[in-house]
C-alpha positions in Angstrom: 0.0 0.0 0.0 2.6 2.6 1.0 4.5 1.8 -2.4 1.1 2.7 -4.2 0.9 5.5 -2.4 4.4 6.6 -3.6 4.3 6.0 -7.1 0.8 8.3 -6.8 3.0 11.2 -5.9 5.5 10.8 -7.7 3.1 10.8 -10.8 1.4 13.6 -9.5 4.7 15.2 -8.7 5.5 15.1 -12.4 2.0 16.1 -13.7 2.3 19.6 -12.2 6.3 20.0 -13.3 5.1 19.4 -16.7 2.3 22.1 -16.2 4.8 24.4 -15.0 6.8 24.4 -18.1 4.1 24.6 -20.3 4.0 28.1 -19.6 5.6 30.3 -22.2 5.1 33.6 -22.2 7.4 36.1 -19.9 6.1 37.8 -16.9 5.3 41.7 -18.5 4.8 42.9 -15.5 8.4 41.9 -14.0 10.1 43.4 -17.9 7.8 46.2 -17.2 9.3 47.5 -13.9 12.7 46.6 -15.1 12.7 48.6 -18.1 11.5 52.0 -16.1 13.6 51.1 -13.3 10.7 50.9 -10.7 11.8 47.2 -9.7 15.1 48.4 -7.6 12.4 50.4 -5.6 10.9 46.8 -5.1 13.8 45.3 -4.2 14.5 48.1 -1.7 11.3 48.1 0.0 11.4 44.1 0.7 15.4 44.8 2.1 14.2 47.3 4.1 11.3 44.9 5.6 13.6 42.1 6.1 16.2 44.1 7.6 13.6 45.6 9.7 12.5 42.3 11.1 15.9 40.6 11.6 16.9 43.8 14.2 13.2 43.1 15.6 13.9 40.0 16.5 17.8 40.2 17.5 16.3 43.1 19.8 13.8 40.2 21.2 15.5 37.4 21.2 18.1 40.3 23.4 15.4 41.3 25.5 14.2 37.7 26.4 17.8 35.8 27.6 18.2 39.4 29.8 14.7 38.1 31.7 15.6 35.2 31.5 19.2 35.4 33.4 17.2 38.1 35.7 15.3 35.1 36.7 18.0 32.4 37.9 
């Protein structure tokens, strides 16, 4: 049973790889924002997030271990 139940994903697995190349025209949106230069603003806004939310948490994960060696 559990080596039916393999070779059912593994078909399955292939069914939507195959789907996925059968798309063939290019993102316009994506060549769009490239072209006027718009995309690095993207790119800047999603840096800033991250970076955002890595100090977040460093400042946390900072904040609990203080409480927590306040405890002991």
């Amino acid at each position: 049973m559990n080596k039916i139940v393999k070779s059912l994903m593994l078909v399955v697995c292939l069914l939507f790889s195959v789907l996925s190349f059968a798309q063939g025209n290019k993102p316009e949106m994506a060549d769009l924002m490239r072209s006027n230069g718009k995309i690095y603003v993207v790119v800047a806004v999603c840096l800033t997030i991250l970076i955002g939310l890595f100090i977040y948490v460093f400042l946390l994960d900072r904040k609990i271990s203080r409480l927590e060696n306040n405890k002991d």
